[in-house]
C-alpha positions in Angstrom: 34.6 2.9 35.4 33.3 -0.4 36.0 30.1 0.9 36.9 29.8 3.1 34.0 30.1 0.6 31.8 27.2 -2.0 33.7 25.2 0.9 33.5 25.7 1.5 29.1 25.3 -2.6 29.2 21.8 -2.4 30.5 21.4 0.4 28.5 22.2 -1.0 25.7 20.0 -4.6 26.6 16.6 -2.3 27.3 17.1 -0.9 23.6 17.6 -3.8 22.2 14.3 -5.2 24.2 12.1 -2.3 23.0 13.4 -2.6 19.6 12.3 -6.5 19.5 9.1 -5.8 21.5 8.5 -3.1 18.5 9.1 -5.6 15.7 7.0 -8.3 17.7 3.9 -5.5 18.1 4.6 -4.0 14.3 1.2 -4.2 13.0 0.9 -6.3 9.7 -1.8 -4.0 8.5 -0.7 -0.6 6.7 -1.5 1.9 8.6 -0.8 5.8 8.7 1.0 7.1 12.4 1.5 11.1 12.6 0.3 11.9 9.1 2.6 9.1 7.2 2.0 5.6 5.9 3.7 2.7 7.8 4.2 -0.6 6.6 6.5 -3.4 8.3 7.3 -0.9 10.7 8.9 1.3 8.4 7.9 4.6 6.2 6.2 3.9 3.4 6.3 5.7 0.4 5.5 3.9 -2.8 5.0 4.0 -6.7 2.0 1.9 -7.6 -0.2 1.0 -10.4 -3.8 0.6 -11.0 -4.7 -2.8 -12.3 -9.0 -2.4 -11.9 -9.4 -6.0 -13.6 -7.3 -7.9 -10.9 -10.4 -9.8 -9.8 -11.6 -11.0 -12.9 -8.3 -12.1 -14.2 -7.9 -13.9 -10.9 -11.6 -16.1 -11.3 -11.7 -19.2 -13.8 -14.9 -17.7 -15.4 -15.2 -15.5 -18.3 -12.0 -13.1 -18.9 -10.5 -15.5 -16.5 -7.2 -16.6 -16.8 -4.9 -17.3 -13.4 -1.8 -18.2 -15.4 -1.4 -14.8 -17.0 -2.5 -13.2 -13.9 0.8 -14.7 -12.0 2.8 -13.7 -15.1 1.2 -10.2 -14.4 1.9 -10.1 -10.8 5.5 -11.7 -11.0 6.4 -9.1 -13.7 5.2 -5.8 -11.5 7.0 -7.4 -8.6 10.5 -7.6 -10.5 10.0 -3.8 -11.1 9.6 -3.1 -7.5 5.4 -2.6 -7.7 3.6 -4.0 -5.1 0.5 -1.5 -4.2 -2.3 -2.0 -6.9 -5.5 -0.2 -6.6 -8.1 -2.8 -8.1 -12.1 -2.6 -8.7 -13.8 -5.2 -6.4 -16.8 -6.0 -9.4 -18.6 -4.4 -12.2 -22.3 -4.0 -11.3 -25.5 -4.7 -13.3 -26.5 -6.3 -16.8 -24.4 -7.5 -19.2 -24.0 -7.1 -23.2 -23.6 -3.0 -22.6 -21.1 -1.4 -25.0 -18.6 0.4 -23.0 -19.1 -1.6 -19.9 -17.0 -4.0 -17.9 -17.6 -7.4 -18.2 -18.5 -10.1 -16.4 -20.2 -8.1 -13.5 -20.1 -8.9 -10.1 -23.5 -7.9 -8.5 -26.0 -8.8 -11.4 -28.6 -7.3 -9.5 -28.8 -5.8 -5.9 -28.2 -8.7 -3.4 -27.2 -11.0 -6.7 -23.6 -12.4 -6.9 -21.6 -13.5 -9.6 -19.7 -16.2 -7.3 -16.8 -16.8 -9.8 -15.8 -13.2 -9.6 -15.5 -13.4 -5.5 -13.8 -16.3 -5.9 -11.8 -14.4 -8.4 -11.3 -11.8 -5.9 -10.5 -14.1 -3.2 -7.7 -16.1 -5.0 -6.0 -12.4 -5.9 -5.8 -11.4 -2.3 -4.2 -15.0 -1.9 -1.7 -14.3 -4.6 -1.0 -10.5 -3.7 -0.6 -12.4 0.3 2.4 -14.5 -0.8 4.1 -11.8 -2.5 4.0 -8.6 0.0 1.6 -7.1 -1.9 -1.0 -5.2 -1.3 -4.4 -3.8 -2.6 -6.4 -0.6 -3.0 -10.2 -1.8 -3.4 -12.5 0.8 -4.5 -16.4 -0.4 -4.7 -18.2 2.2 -6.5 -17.8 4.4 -9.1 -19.4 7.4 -10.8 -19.1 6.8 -14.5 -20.7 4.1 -16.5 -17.8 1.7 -17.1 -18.1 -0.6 -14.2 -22.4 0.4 -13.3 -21.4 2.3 -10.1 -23.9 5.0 -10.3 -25.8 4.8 -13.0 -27.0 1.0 -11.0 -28.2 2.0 -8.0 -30.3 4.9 -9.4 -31.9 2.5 -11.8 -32.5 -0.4 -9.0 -33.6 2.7 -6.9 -36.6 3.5 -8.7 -35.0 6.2 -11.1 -35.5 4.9 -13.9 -32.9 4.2 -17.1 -30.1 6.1 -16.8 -28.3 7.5 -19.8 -24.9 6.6 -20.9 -22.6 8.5 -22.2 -21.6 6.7 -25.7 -25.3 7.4 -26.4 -26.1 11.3 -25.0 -22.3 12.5 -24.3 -21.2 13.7 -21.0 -22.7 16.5 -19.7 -26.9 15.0 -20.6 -24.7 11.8 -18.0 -23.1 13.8 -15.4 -27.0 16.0 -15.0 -28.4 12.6 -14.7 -26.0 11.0 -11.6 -26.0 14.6 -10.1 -29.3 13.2 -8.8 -27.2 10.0 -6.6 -25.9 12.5 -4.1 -29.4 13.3 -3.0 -31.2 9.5 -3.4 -31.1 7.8 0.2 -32.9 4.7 -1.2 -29.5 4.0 -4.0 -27.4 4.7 -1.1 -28.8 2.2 0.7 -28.4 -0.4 -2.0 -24.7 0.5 -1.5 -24.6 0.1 2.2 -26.0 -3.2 1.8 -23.3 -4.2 -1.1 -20.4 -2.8 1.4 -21.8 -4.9 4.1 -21.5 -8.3 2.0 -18.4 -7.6 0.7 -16.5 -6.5 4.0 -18.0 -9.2 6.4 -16.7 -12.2 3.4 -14.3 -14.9 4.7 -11.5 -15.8 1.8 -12.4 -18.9 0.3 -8.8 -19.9 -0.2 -7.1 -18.2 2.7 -9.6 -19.1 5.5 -9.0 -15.0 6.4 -11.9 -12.4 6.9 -11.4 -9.6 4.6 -11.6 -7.8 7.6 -8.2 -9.5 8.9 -6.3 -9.5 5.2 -2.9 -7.7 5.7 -3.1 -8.1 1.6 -5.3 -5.2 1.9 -4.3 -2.0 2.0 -7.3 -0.1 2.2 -10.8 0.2 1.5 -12.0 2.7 -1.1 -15.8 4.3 -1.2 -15.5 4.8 -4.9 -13.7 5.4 -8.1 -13.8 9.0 -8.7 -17.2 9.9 -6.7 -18.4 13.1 -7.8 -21.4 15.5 -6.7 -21.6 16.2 -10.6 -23.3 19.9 -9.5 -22.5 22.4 -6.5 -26.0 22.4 -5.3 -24.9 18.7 -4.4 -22.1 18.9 -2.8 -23.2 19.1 0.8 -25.6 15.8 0.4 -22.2 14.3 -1.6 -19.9 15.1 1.7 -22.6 13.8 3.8 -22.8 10.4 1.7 -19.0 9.8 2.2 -19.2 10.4 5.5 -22.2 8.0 6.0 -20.0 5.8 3.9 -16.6 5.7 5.7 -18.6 5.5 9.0 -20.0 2.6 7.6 -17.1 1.6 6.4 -15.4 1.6 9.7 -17.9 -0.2 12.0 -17.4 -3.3 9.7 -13.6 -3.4 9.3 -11.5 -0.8 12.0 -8.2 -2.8 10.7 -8.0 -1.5 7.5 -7.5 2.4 6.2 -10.1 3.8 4.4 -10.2 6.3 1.7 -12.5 8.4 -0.5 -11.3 7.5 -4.1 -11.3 11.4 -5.0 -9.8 13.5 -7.9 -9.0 16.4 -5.6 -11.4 19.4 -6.3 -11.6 18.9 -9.5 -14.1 16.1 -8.5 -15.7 18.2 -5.9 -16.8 21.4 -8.3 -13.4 22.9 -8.3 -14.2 23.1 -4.4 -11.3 23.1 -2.3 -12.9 23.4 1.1 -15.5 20.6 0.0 -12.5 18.3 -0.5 -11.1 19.3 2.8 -13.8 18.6 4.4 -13.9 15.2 2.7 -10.4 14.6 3.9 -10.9 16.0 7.4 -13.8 13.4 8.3 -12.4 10.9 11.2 -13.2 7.6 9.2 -10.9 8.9 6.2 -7.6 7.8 6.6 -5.5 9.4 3.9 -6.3 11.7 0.5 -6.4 10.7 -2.7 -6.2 13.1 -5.9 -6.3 11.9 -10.0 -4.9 14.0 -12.4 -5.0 13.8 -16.0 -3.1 16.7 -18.2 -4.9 14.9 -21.4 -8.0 15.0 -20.5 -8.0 18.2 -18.3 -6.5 20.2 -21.8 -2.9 21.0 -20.2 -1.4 19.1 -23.5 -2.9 18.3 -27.0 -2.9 15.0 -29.0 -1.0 16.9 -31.4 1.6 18.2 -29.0 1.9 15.6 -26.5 5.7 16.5 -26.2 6.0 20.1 -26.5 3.2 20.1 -24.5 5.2 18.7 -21.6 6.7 21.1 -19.5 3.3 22.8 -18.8 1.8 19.5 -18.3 4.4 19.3 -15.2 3.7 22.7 -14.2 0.1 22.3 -14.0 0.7 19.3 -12.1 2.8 20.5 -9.5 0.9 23.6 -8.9 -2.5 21.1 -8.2 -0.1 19.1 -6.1 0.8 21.6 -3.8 -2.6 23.1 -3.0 -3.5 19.5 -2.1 -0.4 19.1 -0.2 -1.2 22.5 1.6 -4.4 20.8 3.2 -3.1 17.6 4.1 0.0 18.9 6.0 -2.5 21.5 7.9 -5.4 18.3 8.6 -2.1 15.6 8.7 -2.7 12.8 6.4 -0.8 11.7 3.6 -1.7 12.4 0.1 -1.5 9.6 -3.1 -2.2 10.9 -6.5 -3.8 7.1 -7.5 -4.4 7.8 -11.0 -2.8 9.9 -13.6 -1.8 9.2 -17.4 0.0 10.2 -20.4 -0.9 9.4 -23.5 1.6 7.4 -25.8 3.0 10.1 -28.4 1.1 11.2 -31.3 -1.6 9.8 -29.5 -1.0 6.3 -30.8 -2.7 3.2 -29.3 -0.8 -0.1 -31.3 1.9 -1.8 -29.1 5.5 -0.7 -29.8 4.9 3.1 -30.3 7.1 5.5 -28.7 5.8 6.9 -25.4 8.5 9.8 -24.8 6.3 12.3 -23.9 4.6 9.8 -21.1 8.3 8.8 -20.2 9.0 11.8 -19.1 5.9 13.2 -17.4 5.9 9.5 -15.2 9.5 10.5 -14.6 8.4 13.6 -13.0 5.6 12.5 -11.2 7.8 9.9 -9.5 10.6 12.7 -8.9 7.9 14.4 -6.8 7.2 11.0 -4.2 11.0 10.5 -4.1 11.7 14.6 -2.8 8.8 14.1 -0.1 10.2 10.7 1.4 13.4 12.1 1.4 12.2 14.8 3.7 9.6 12.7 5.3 6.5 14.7 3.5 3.2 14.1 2.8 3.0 13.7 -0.5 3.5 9.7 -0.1 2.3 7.6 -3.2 1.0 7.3 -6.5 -0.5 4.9 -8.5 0.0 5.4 -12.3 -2.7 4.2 -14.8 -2.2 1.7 -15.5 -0.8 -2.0 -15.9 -1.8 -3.5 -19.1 1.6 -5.7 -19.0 1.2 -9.1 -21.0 -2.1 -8.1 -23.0 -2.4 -8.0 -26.6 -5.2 -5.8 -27.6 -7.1 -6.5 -30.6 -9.8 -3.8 -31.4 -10.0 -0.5 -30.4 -13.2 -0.3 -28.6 -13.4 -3.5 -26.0 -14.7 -6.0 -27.2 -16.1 -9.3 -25.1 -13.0 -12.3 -25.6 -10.3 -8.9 -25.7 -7.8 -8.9 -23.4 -7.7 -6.6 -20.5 -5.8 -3.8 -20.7 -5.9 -1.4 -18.5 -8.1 1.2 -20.6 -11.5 0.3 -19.9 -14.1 -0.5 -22.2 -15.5 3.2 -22.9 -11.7 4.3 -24.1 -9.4 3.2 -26.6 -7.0 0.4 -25.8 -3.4 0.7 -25.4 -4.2 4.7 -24.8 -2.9 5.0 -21.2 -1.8 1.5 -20.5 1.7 0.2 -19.7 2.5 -3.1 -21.7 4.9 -5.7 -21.0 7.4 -4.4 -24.4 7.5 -0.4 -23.1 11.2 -1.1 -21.6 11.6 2.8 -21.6 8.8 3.4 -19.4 9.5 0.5 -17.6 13.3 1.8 -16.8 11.9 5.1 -15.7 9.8 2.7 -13.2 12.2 0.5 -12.1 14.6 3.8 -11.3 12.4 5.1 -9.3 11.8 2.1 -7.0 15.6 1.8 -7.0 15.4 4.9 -5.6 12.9 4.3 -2.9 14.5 1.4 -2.0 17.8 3.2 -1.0 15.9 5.7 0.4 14.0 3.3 3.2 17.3 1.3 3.8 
């Protein structure tokens, strides 16, 4: 008997050892081990926001302001947020309607210093609080340049925008960056700066930031025609290789809407997915824009809205449980009932679908699936928007400057929306524990 129990003793000391040497070896990075997320050495399943103006409300230049920004990040963290997918910098000349302002990379190789410091002294403030960032740094439609700026600086000439020739005369004209070598390389060489900076206030390379989550090629990259799609799979790939060379701490993702941003093409965004440099998948869904519920109807439009939703999930989910990699669904809205924009108006209807959504990430970590995250869209919090169209001086909400404001964003005085929030994390607290 004695023996027996000298031998459940040392039994019982090697567990505890391995389970210290685990927490000594947990790696401070997030990172994704057999097809999950893992951060601080646990699961990690999460209910985010997007917050694409993080890094100029984080710089003391114009649209600056660090006080609010703490405020901001305070207030998310009391309602259990802490994964924010944010746009590293706008890119090319200012004074455009429907453009984010000010920009970041004024012209290829050109900085705006006071937004990297910006940037820098958000990843500082997203450090102290366990927090941790989604940076995407491109992106196909005219709000932030993205596109439209490296064709232009490529030689293509002036690109249309869409306030001026609609959507479709757009999308034809960036159909043509999947195929132009000479804008992608403008890119590579913007990735390059960006990944191989040193935080200013930190003393950390980006590179070694545990305050970043993951590296993103873009925000919503798009082919914008089939014939493009296999030059579009081969610039992501070129991308995330690139990608990975300069930083192999971090995860890396595409920034995709699922096939709806690949031509309705499933097996194009599988093969996205399935490339060895991309971490984890990403899908957007928007029931508003994509007709599943009407201005009109927003409420009784509802239940299909969630149908609709699920069914796109699952076909997503399908893939990433047969390639194994989680799947986030990083951007999705509902518009405030009766399609109202002013602070204060009801937003039942986006109650409700935000409630389901969330339903959806709590069912999979309670089973340990792959459908591990999502980011709604977005945080507006403590802003007070004054015109409908952006205008330079206005705060930032999270609508950018081509849509109206307060029309998917998430203020500081929606306490309904915010409850349906806060339950959820509540939740996914319980569940981790």
């Amino acid at each position: 008997m004695r023996k027996v129990r000298i031998i459940l003793l040392v039994v019982a000391v090697v567990v505890m050892a391995c389970q210290q040497t685990a927490k000594q070896t947990a790696s401070p990075f997030v990172t994704v081990e057999d097809g999950h997320f893992v951060k601080d050495g646990k699961p990690y399943y999460y209910v985010g926001t997007n917050f694409w103006y993080g890094a100029i409300l984080a710089s003391e230049g114009q649209g600056g302001d660090r006080q609010r920004l703490a405020r901001e990040l305070d207030l998310m963290q009391q309602y259990g947020i802490d994964n924010l997918r944010i746009l590293v910098g706008s890119d090319g000349e200012r004074g455009v309607l429907t453009k984010v302002e000010p920009t970041l990379q004024e012209a290829p190789g050109v900085y705006n210093d006071t937004i990297l410091a910006g940037l820098d002294y958000l990843l500082q403030e997203l450090g102290k609080r366990g927090m941790v960032a989604v940076l995407y740094l491109n992106n196909s439609w005219e709000w932030s340049g993205g596109y439209g700026f490296y064709l232009e600086q490529a030689g293509a000439g002036k690109q249309p925008r869409p306030n001026e020739v609609g959507y479709p005369a757009f999308m034809q004209a960036m159909s043509k960056y999947a195929t132009n070598e000479k804008a992608h390389e403008l890119f590579y060489d913007y990735v390059r700066f960006i990944l191989s900076r040193t935080n200013r206030y930190t003393g950390l390379a980006y590179k070694d930031d545990p305050a970043i989550m993951s590296w993103q090629i873009g925000n919503e990259p798009r082919a914008f025609s089939t014939e493009a799609l296999p030059a579009f799979e081969k610039w992501l790939s070129e991308a995330s290789s690139l990608i990975r060379s300069l930083d192999p701490n971090h995860l890396i993702s595409v920034g995709s809407e699922g096939a709806w941003g690949c031509e309705g093409d499933f097996g194009s965004w599988e093969r996205i997915c399935s490339d060895k440099n991309v971490d984890y998948c990403n899908i957007h869904l928007w029931p508003y824009n994509w007709g599943w519920a009407k201005a009109d109807s927003l409420k009784e439009n509802l239940p299909r809205a969630k149908e609709n939703t699920k069914e796109y999930i699952d076909r997503h989910l399908e893939i990433c449980e047969r390639i194994r990699k989680p799947l986030v669904m990083e951007e999705f809205g509902y518009p405030r009932d009766g399609f109202q924009f002013a602070l204060g108006t009801p937003t039942e209807g986006r109650d409700g679908y935000y409630e389901y959504v969330f339903s959806l990430v709590g069912d999979n970590a309670e089973k340990g699936g792959y459908f591990a995250g999502c980011n709604f869209w977005g945080w507006g919090g403590l802003a007070q928007p004054k015109h409908e169209q952006w205008l330079v001086g206005d705060d930032y909400t999270n609508d950018p400057a081509q849509e109206a404001q307060g029309l998917n964003s998430v203020f500081a005085g929606d306490s309904t929306t915010l409850s349906v929030i806060r339950s959820q994390m509540e939740r996914m607290e319980n569940l981790i524990k």
